[in-house]
C-alpha positions in Angstrom: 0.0 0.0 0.0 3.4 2.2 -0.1 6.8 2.4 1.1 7.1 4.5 4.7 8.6 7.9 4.6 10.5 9.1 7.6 12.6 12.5 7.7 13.3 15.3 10.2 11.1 18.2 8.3 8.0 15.9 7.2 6.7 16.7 10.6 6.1 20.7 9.7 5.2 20.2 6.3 2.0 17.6 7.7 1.5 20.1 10.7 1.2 23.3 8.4 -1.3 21.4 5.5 -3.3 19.8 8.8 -3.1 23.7 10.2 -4.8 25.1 6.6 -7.3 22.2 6.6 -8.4 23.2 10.3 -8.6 26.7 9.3 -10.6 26.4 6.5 -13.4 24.4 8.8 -12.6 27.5 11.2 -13.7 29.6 8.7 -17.1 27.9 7.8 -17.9 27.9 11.2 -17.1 31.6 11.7 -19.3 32.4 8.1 -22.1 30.6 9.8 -21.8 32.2 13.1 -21.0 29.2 15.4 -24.5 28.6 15.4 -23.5 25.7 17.8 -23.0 28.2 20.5 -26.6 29.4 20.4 -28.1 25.7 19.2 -26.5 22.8 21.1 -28.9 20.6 18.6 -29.5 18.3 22.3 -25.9 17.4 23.0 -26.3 17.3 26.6 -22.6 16.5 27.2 -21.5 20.1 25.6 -23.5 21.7 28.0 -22.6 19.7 31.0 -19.1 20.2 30.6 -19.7 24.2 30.5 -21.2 23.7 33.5 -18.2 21.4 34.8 -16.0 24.1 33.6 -17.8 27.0 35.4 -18.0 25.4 38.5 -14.3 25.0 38.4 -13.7 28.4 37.7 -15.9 29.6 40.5 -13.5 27.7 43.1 -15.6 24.3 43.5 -12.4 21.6 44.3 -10.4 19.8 41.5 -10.7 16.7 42.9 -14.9 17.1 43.6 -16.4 16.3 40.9 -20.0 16.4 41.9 -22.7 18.3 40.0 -24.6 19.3 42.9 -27.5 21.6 41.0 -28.7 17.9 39.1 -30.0 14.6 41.4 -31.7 14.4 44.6 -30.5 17.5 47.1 -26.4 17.4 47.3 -26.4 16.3 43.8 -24.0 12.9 42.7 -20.4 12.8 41.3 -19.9 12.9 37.3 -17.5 10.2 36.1 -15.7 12.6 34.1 -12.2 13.6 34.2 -10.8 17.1 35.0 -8.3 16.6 32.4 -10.4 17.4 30.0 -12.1 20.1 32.2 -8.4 21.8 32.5 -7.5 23.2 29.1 -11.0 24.5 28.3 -10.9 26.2 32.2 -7.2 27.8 31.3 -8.7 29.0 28.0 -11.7 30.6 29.2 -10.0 32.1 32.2 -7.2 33.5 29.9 -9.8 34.9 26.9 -11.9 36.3 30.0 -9.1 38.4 31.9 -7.8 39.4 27.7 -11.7 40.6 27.3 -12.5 41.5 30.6 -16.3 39.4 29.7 -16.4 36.2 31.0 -19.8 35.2 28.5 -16.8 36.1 25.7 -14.2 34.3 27.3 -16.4 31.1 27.6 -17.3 31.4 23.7 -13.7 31.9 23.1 -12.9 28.5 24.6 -15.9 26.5 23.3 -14.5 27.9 20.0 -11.2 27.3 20.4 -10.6 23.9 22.2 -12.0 21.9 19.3 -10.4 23.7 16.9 -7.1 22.9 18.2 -8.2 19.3 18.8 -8.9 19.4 15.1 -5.9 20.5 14.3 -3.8 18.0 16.2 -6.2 14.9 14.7 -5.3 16.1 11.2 -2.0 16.2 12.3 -1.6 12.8 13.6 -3.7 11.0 11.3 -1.1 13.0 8.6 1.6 11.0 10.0 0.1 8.1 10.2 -0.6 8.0 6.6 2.9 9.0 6.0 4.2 6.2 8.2 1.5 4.0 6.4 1.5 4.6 2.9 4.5 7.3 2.0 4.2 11.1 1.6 1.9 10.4 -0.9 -0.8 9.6 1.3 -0.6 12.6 3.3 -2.7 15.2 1.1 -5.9 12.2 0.8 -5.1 12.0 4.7 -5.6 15.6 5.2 -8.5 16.1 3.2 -10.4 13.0 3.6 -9.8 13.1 7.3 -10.8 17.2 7.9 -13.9 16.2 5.8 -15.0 12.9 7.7 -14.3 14.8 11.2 -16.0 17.9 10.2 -19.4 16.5 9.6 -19.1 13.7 12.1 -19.6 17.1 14.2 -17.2 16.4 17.4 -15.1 19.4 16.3 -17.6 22.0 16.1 -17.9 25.2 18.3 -18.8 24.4 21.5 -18.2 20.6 21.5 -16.5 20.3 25.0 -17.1 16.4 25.3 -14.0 14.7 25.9 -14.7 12.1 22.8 -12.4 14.7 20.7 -9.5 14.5 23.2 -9.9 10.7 23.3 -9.9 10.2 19.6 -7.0 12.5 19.2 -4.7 10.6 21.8 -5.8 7.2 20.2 -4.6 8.6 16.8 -1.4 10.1 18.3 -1.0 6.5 20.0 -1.5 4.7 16.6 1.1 7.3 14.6 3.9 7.3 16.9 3.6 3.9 17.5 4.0 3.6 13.6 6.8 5.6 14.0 8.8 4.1 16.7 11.2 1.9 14.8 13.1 5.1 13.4 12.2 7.8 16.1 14.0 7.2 19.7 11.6 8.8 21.8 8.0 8.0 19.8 7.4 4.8 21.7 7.6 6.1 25.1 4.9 8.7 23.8 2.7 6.4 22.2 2.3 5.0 25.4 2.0 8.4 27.5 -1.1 9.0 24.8 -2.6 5.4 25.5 -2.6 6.3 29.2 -3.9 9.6 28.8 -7.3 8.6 26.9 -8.0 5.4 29.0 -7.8 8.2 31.9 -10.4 10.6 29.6 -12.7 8.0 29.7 -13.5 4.5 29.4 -14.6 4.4 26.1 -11.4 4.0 24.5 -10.7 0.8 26.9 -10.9 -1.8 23.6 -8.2 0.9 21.4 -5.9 0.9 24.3 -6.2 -3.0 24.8 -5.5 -3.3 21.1 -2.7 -1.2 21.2 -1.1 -3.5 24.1 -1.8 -6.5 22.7 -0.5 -5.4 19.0 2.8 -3.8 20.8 3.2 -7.7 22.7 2.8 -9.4 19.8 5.1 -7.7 17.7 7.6 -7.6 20.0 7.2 -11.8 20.2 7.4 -11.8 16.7 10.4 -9.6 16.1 12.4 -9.3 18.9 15.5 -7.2 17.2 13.4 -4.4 16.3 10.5 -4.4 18.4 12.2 -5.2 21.9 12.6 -1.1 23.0 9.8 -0.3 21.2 7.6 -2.7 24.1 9.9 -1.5 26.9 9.6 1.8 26.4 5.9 1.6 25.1 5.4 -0.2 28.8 7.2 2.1 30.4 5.4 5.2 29.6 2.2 3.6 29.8 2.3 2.7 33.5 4.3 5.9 33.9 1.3 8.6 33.3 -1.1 6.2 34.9 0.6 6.8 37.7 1.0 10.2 37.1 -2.9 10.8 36.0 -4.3 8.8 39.4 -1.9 11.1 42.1 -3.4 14.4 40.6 -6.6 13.2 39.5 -7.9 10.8 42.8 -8.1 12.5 45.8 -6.0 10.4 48.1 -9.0 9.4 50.4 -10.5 8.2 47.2 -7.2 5.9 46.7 -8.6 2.9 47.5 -12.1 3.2 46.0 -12.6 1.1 42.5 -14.8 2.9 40.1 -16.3 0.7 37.0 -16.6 3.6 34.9 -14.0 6.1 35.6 -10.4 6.2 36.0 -9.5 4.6 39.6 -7.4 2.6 41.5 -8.8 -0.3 39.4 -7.3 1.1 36.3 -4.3 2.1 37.7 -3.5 -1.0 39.1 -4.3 -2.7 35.7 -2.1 -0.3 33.7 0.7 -0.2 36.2 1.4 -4.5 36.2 0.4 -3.9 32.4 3.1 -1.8 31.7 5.9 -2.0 34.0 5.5 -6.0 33.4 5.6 -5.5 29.3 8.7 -3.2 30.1 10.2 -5.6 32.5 10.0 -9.2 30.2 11.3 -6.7 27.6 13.9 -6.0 29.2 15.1 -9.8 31.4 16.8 -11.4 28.6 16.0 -14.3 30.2 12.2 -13.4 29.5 12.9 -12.2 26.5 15.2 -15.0 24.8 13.3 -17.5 22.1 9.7 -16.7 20.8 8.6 -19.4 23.3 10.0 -17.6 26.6 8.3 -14.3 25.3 4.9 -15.9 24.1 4.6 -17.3 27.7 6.1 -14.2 29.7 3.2 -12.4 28.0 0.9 -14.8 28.5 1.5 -15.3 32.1 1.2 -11.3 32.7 -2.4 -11.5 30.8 -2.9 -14.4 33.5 -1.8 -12.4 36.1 -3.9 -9.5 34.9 -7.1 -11.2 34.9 -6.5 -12.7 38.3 -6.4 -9.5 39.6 -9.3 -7.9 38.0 -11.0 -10.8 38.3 -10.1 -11.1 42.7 -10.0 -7.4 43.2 -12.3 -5.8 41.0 -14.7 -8.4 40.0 -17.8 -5.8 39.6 -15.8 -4.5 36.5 -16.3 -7.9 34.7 -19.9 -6.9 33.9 -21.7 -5.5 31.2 -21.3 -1.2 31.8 -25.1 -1.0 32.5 -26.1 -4.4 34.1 -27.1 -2.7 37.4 -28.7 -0.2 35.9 -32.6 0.1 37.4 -34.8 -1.4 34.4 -37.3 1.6 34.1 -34.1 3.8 33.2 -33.2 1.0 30.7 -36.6 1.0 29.0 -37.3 5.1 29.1 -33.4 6.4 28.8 -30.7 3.7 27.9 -32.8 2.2 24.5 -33.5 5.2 23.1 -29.7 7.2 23.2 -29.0 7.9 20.0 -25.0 6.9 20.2 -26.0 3.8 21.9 -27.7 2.4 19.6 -26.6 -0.5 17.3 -26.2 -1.8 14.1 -28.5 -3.8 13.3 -30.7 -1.7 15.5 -30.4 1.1 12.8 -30.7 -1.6 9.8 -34.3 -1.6 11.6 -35.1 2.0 12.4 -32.4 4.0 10.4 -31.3 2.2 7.4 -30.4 5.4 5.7 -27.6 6.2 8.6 -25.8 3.1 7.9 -23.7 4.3 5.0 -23.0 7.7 6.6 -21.4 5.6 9.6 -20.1 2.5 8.3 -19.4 2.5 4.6 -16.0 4.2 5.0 -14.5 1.3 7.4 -16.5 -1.2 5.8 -14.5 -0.1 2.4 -11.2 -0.2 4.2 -11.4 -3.4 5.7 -12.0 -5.1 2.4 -8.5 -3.0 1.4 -6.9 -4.7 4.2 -7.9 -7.9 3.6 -7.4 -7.7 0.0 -3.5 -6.7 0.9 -3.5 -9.3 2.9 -4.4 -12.3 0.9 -1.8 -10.1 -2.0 1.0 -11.0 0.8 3.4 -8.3 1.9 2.2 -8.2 5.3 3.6 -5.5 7.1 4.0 -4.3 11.1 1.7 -0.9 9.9 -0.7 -3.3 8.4 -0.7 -5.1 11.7 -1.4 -2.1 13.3 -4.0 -0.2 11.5 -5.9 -3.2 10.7 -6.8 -4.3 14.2 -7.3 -0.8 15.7 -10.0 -0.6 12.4 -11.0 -4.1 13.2 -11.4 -3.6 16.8 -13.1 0.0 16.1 -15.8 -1.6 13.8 -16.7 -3.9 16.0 -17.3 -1.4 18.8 -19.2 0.2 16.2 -21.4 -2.4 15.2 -22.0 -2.6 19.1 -22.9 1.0 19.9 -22.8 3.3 16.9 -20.5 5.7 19.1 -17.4 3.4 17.9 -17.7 4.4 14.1 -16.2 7.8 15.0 -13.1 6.1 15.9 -13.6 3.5 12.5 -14.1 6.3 10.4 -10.8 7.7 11.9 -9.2 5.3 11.6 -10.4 3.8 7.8 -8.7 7.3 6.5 -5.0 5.1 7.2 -5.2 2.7 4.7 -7.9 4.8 2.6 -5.6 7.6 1.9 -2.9 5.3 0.9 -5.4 3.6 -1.5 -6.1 7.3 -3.3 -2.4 7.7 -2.9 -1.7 4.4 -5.6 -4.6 5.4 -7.9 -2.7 8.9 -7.8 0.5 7.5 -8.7 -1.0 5.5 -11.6 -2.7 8.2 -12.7 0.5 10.7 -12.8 2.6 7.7 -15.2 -1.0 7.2 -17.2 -3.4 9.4 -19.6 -5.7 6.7 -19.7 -9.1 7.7 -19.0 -10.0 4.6 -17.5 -7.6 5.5 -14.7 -8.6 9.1 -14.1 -12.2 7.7 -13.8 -10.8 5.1 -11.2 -9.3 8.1 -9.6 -12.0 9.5 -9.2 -13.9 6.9 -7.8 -11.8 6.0 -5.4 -11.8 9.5 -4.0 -15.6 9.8 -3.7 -15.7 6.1 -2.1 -13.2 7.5 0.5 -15.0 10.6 1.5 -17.2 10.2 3.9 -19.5 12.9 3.9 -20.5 11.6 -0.1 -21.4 8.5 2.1 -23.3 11.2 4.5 -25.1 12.4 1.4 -26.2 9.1 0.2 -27.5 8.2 3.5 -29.5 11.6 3.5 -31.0 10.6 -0.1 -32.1 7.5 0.4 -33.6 8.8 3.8 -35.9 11.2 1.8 -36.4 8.3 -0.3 -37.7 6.5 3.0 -39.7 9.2 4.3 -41.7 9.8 1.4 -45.1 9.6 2.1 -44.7 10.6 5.8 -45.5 14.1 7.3 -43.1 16.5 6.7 -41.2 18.9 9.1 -42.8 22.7 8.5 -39.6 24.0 8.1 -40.7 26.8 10.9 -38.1 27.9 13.0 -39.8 27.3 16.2 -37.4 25.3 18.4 -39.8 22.1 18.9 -37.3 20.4 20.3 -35.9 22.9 23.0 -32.3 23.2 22.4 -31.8 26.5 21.4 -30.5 28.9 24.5 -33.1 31.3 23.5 -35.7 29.1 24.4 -34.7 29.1 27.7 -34.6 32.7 28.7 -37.3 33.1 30.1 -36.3 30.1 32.5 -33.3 31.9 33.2 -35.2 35.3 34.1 -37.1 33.9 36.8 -36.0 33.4 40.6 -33.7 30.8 41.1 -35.9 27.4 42.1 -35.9 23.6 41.5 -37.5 22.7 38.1 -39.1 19.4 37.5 -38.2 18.6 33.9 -37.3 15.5 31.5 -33.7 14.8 31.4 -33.3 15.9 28.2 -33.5 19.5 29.7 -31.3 19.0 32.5 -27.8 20.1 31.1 -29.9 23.3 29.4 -31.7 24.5 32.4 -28.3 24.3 34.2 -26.3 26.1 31.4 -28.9 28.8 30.7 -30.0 29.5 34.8 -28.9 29.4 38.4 -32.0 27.2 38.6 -31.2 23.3 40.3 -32.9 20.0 38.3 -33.1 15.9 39.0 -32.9 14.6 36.0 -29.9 14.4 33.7 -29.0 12.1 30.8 -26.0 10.1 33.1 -26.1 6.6 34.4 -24.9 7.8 37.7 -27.8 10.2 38.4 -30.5 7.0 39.1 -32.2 8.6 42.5 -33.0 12.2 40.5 -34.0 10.5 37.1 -36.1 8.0 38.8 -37.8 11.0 40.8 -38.5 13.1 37.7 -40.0 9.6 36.2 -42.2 9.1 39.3 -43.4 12.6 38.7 -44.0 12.4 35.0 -45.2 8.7 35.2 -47.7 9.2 38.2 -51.0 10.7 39.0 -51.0 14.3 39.5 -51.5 14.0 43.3 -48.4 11.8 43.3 -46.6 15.0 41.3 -47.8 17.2 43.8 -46.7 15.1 46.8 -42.9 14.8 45.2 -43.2 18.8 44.3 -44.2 19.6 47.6 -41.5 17.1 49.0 -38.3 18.0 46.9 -39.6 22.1 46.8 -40.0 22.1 43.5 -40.9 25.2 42.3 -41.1 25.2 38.4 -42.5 22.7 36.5 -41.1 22.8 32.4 -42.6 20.7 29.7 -41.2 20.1 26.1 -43.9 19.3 24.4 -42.0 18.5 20.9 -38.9 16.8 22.7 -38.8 13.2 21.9 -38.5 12.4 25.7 -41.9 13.6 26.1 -43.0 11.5 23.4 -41.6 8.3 24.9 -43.2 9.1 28.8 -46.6 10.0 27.4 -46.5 7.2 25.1 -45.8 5.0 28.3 -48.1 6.4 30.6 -51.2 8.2 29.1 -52.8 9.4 32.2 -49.9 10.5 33.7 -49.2 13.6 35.1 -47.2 14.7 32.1 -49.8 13.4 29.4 -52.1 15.1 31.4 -50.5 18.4 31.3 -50.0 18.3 27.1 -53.5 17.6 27.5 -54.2 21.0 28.6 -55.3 19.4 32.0 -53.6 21.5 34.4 -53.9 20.5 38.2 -55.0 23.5 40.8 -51.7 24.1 42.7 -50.0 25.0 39.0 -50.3 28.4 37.7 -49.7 28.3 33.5 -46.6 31.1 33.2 -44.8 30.7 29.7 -45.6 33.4 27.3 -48.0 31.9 24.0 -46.1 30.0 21.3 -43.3 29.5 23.6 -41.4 25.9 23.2 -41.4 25.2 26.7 -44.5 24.9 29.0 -43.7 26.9 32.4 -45.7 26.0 35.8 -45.2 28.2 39.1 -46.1 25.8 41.5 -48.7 27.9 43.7 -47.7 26.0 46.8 -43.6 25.6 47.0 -41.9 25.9 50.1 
């Protein structure tokens, strides 16, 4: 698929064109006004990790990580990491003290911080084309990549979710890893990135186990050149784990395992993980005959599952096993990202090329090159991380970002031999090849397929108006009139919680997050029930405010599952005594002053 390219001034060559690429998606976003900032289009992480961020900058601790304005009264602890919180806190703070506006210095950093994550993506994923398929592949990288990540949409203004920052380090993993047989210091570093994102978040756990088990194996297989590449690989692995649990974990937290965030239990894992990798790399005795290393590395996977398996056996489990079933039914099933494959072959046929054609297309490249012979450690590389990625994907349709990512490899170096052939040829047969190799590679051309055959799907069914009334309540101007009212406790669906708390000082129970149970099942008990049993939870919790989406699909699901409910009831126009209607006509949102609140 091409020869590797290495050379001390590639580096700012791939960092300038990945700079121009980022600026020109800059540049759309500024001609269309960062509409994100105003219209969050219901990404409830966005909004939650303002709020994370403002917290922090109004002196709650680094190491609490509660949200205490969502839940039951105190509020429950976010499994998020303040490393992602950090940056976008530093760049706010800076832009707000340059400006002297903090609102300014917050839209300076929800502008900023993805940018530059943009930039650093298309950076990495230049050299790993390099690395993959020669200089050649570089350009296709650049502009196949910048195209797939801009309308994926987890680089637009005002996306503060830390699914950016993971798929950046897993990127920068996979390209200096690629690297590390002619660069001294790139294994260590690829190690230090695999660290980093498992600490971001727990979604990258199967690109990080990949990546270990690809550096084990290859160090089995070639010894010679792949011995430092493992120890040093290991080394900085365990290294920042270490370094990420002292100044993330409290120290009276030390000892307290946590499923879904980065804890002792992690730790622990990457620290045997790593410094054992490092060590049979570096025991000769270990490290002497295939055999020896084959069963040095299998003994530390034994060792590793012992001790997950003894010490944190609640980890073994599916992420959501314990998770009440009501929540399951009402929340879980109906998350867009969560959903999976052949769950959208059922609802959302249409979607399925926008989010799986592009991998789909470079794993047949792969395995095509693999049956040609030629097998090479890149292939090894790139091909599981895609593998694994698809996979994921086909699982929750969350994982395609990361198979779309990382499909551009072996996809750029496929446009990169059809661009060779076409530079030594004036056939037209080959220009046309050319050419459709480029548009099979794009992913957004997928994207606009899917969107085709949508309409194609839809036809008969009703229409949207095309009005520009926010139905759906996610636009920030919908909820000024929230905000303009005396700070209180609103009863809402969850799919308001993040906006009520971005857009006012008012508190909520429900919120999109696994962790929040006690609140989300109050809010459903509320919603679900008679409209005495709302009043007894209102009066009990001091509600104050009752808000009702009337267009939000969560509405939708809870009236649809209870149609004498309290909520039903109220779209019904059927508004109980001790609530006093208060939202101006036409508004999105449904206000109630409850007559009675403590």
């Amino acid at each position: 698929m091409g020869t590797t390219e290495t050379g001390a001034a590639t580096w700012k060559s791939d960092l300038v064109l990945a700079l121009l690429a980022a600026l020109l998606a800059f540049a759309v976003d500024a001609w269309a006004g960062f509409g994100q900032l105003t219209d969050a289009g219901g990404d409830n992480d966005n909004l939650l990790r303002l709020v994370e961020v403002r917290d922090l900058l109004a002196g709650q601790g680094w190491f609490d990580l509660h949200q205490y304005r969502m839940g039951l009264e105190g509020g429950f602890v976010m499994h998020w990491s303040r490393l992602v919180d950090a940056p976008i806190a530093a760049i706010a703070l800076a832009a707000s003290a340059l400006t002297g506006s903090r609102p300014v210095g917050e839209d300076v950093a929800q502008v900023l911080w993805p940018a530059l994550l943009l930039w650093s993506t298309l950076f990495f994923t230049a050299r790993a084309a390099r690395s993959f398929g020669g200089g050649g592949a570089v350009l296709p990288a650049i502009l196949i990549g910048a195209a797939g990540y801009y309308f994926i949409g987890i680089y637009d203004p005002g996306a503060l979710d830390h699914h950016n920052v993971q798929l950046m380090l897993t990127m920068a993993s996979l390209a200096l890893l690629l690297e590390a047989p002619s660069r001294r210091w790139a294994a260590l570093l690829s190690g230090l990135c695999a660290a980093l994102t498992l600490a971001v978040g727990m979604e990258t756990v199967p690109y990080v186990a990949t990546i270990g088990l690809c550096v084990s194996l290859l160090f089995v297989a070639d010894p010679g050149g792949e011995r430092a590449i493992a120890r040093d690989f290991g080394l900085g692995f365990a290294g920042v784990a270490a370094l990420v649990f002292l100044v993330t974990i409290r120290p009276s937290d030390w000892g307290a395992a946590q499923c879904d965030a980065f804890s002792v239990a992690q730790f622990v894992v990457a620290a045997i993980a790593g410094i054992g990798l490092a060590a049979i790399a570096a025991v000769e005795p270990a490290a002497g005959s295939w055999r020896r290393r084959l069963a040095s590395l299998a003994a530390l996977g034994v060792v590793l599952g012992v001790v997950v398996a003894v010490l944190f056996p609640q980890c073994l489990s599916a992420p959501y096993a314990s998770l009440d079933p009501r929540l399951k039914e009402l929340w879980l099933d109906h998350i867009d990202e969560a959903q999976s494959l052949f769950t959208l072959l059922v609802r959302d046929p249409a979607r399925v090329a926008a989010r799986y054609a592009t991998p789909l297309v470079a794993i047949v490249l792969m395995a095509l090159h693999l049956r040609r012979g030629g097998w090479r450690r890149q292939d090894s590389l790139v091909a599981a991380l895609l593998a694994v990625a698809f996979v994921v994907g086909a699982w929750q349709v969350r994982g395609t970002t990361f198979s779309i990512a990382f499909a551009v490899v072996p996809l750029s170096a496929w446009i990169a031999k059809w661009r060779a052939r076409a530079e030594t040829s004036s056939s037209f047969s080959v220009a046309l090849r050319l050419a459709a190799v480029w548009l099979v590679s794009i992913n957004p051309v997928w994207t606009g397929v899917a969107a085709a055959a949508s309409v194609a799907f839809e036809k008969g069914k009703a229409v949207a108006d095309g009005s520009a009334t926010d139905k759906t309540c996610e636009k920030k101007a919908t909820f000024t009139p929230l905000g303009a009212m005396a700070d209180t406790t609103v009863l809402t669906i969850s799919n308001l919680g993040a906006p009520v708390l971005v857009y006012s000082d008012h508190r909520v129970f429900a919120g999109p997050y696994h962790r929040n149970v006690a609140g989300n099942l109050l809010a459903l008990d509320a919603f679900l029930g008679s409209a005495d049993n709302a009043r007894a939870i209102v009066e009990a919790h001091r509600v104050g405010l009752v808000a009702v989406c009337p267009g939000n699909v969560e509405t939708l699901i809870l009236t649809r599952k209870a149609p004498q409910g309290f909520l039903a009831g109220l779209l019904r126009g059927s508004v109980p005594d001790w609530l006093e209607p208060v939202s101006g006509k036409g508004s999105p949102i449904e206000l109630y002053r409850v007559k009675q609140a403590g």
